[in-house]
N, C-alpha and C positions, 0 to 999 in steps of 0.2 A: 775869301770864301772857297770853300773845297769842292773840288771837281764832283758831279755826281756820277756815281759806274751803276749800270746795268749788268748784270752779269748772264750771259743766254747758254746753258749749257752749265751746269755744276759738277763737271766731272772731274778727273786727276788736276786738271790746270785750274779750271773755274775754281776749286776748292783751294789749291795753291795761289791762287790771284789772291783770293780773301781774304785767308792768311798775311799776306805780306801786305795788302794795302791797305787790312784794318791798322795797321801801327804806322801807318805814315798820315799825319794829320794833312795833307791836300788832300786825300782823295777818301770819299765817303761811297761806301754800297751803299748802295737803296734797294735793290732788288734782285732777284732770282729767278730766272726761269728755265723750268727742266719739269720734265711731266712724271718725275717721281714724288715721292708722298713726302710733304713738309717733314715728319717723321727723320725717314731713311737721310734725307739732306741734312740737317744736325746730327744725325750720330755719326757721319761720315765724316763732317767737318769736325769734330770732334776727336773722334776716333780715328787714326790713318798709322797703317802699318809701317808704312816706309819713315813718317818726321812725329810718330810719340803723339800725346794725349794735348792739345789745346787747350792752353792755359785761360783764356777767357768763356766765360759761364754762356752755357747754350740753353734754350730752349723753347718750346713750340705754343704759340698763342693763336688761337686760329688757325689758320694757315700762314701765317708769317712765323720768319723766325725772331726772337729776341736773343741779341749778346749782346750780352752786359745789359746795358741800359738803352741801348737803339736798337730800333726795331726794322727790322730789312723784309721787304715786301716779297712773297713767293707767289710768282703765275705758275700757270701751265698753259702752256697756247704752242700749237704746234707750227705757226706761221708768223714770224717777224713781224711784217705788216700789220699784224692786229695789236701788239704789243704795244700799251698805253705809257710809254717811256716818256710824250709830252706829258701828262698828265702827273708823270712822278717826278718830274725835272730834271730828268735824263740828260746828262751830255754827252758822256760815252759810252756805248755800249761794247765789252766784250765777250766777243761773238768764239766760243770754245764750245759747241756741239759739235764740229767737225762734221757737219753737214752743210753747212752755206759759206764755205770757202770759194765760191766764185762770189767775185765781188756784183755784177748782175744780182744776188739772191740776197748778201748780204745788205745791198743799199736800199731793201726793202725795210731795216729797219729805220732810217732817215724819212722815206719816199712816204710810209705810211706807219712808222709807231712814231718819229718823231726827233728821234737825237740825232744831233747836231754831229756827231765822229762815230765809226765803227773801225775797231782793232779786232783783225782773224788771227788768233793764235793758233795759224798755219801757214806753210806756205797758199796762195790764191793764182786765179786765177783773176782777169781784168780788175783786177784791184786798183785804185790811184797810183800807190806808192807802196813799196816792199822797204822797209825800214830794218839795219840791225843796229841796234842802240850802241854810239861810240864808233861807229865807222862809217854809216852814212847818214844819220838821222840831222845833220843839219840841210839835208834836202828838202825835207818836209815844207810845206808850202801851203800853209791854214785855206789858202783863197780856192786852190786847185785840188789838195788832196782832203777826200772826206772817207772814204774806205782804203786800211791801210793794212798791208798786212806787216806780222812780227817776224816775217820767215819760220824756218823750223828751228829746233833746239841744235841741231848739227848745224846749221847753217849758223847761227848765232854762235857759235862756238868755233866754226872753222875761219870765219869770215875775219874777226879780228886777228889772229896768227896771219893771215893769207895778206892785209893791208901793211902791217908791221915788213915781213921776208919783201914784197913786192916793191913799197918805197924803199929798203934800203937794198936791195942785193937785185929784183927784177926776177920774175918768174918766168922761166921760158913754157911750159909746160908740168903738170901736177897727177898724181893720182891720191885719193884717199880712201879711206876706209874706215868706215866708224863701228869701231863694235858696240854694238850698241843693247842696254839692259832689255827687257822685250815690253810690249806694252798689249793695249786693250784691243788692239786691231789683231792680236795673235791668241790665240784658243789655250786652253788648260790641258785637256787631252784633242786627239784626232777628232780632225770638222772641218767640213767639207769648207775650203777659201777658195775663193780667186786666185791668188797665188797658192799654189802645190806645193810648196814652201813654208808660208805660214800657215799652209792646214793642218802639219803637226805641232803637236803636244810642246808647246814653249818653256817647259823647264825641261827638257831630256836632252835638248839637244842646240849644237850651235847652229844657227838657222840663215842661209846665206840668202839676202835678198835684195832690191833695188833702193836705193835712194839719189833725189834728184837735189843732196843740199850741196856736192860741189857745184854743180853746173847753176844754181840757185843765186854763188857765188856774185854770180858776174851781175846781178840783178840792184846790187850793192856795189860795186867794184867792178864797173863798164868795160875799164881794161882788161879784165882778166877773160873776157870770154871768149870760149872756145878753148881754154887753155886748163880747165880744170874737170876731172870727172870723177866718178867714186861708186863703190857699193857700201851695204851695209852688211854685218855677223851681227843677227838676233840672238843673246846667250842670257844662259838662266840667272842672269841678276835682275832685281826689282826695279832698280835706280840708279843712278851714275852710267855714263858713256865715257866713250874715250875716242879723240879723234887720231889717226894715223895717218900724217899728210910725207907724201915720197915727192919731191919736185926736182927739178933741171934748174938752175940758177942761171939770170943775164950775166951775171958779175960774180966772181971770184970768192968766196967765205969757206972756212972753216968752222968744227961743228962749236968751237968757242964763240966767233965771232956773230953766232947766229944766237947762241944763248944770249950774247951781252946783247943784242938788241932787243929782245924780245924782254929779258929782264927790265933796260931801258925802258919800256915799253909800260912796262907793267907796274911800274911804279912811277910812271910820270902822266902821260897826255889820257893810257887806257886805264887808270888806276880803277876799280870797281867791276870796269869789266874785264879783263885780260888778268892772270895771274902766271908767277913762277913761281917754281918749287925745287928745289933740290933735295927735298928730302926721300929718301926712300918710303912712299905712299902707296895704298892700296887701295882700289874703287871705295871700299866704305868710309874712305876718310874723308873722300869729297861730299858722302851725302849731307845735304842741306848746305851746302856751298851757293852764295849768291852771284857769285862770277859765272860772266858765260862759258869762258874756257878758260884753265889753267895749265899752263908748260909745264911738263915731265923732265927737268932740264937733265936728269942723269939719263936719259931718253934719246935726248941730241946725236945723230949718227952723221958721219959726211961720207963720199968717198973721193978722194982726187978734190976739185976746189969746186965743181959745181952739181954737185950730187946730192942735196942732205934729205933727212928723214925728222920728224918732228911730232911727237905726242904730246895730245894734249886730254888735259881730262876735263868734264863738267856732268853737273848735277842738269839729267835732259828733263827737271819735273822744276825742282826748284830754283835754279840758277833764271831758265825760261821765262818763269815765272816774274820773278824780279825785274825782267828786260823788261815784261808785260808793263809792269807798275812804273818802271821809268819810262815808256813811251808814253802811255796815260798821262803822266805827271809832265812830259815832255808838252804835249800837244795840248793839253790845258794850259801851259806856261805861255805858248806861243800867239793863243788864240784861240777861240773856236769859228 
């Protein structure tokens, strides 16, 4: 029987959830909830600038949507707790409003609509368990963890690279940097932010600002903490990031011997998530890439034997997305 998903929030991710879990027969939508008009939420899934025109038939019956031939239920309810997720037979809800990333608000949909698991596709705060699919998701624990978060798209991306360098060569210390495409939390022209930063105009300019997905790191990979930190460059691309990891090595490597592990890697234990590439690539090559992160392997920099530098590229909308749907598919597998 196929997992049933919730979906709270039908934004860039929500929409990319659907996308990828409507063709994996375990997992079934049943429902939507976002306080726009049944309308706007099909043409959107439909219609998306960045991954082309949605090959399966959309449209609005009521207030629900029909594709194809199943019909997915649309609320509007501004408060988890009231969400009738028992009543639809709800087992997991993913919660991508990016508003109830503390796990306290999120476990309102359990506490009072009724599902059984709730996945934040963000990083969280008092969440059970931070999850990045392929590096630590066999921690997960059906009895203990019921609110889980996905990490972030950087953090899904660096994390695997950082477990591979770490078992084989030992990390002494890390800095990264993700340049990263800009997204919904930065403005089209000048508007007034919280950060002075991203109150300008997100296509003019490269936009330098905080993120916490090295240090997030260690939330997956215990040993690494305190050992890893980073910012981000918000630049005028739509999609695709790139991670730029600089570290101090325990142990001795060359910038070969770090590609052949990582290649190792990538084609054996991480295969689906972890990628190498040697080909001369440019961010658009990756868009719609389901891997979390992919090795830039002409990228590979050393100096002396414990210096190296390592890029890695990922799809931060659709790659995400995908971790989404194997954690889902994860945590269904496992139990509820």
């Amino acid at each position: 029987m196929a997992l049933r998903i919730g979906i709270n929030g039908f934004g860039s991710i929500g929409r990319r959830f659907l996308r990828i879990a409507w063709e994996r027969p375990g997992l079934e939508v049943v429902a939507v909830n976002d306080l726009t008009t049944p309308e706007t939420l099909a043409h959107l899934l439909v219609r998306d600038s960045n991954y082309g025109t949605w090959h399966h038939p959309v449209r609005v019956e009521g207030t629900d949507l029909i594709i194809g031939d199943r019909r997915v239920r649309v609320l509007s309810e501004k408060e988890p707790g009231r969400l009738p997720w028992r009543d639809l037979g709800v087992d997991v809800v993913i919660e991508s409003t990016g508003r109830f990333n503390d796990g306290s608000l999120a476990r309102q949909h359990i506490e009072g609509g009724g599902a059984r698991k709730v996945i934040i596709s963000a990083p969280a705060k008092h969440e059970d368990i931070t999850v990045v699919v392929g590096v630590n998701h066999e921690a997960y624990d059906p009895a203990r963890h019921h609110v889980i978060s996905n990490a972030s798209c950087t953090t899904n991306c660096l994390a695997p690279v950082a477990k591979v360098i770490h078992q084989r060569f030992g990390i002494r210390k890390g800095l990264m940097t993700t340049v990263h495409s800009y997204t919904n939390d930065q403005v089209v022209l000048d508007y007034p932010h919280r950060d002075l930063r991203r109150a300008r105009a997100a296509a003019l300019s490269i936009i330098p600002t905080t993120t916490g997905a090295a240090k997030a790191v260690a939330l997956v990979l215990p040993e690494l903490k305190g050992r890893l930190t980073g910012l981000a460059l918000r630049v005028p691309t739509p999609v695709v990031s790139v991670v730029d990891l600089t570290c101090q090595l325990e142990r001795p490597a060359d910038a070969r011997a770090v590609n052949e592990a990582l290649r190792e890697a990538a084609e054996g234990e991480m295969r689906g998530i972890l990628g190498y590439s040697e080909e001369p690539l440019v961010s658009v090559d990756y868009r719609g890439d389901s891997r979390s992160s992919i090795v830039d392997g002409l990228s590979t920099l050393a100096i002396g034997e414990d210096l190296i530098k390592i890029v890695s590229w990922y799809d931060n909308e659709w790659g995400y997305s995908s971790r989404l749907a194997d954690l889902a598919e994860y945590v269904g597998a496992r139990g509820l």
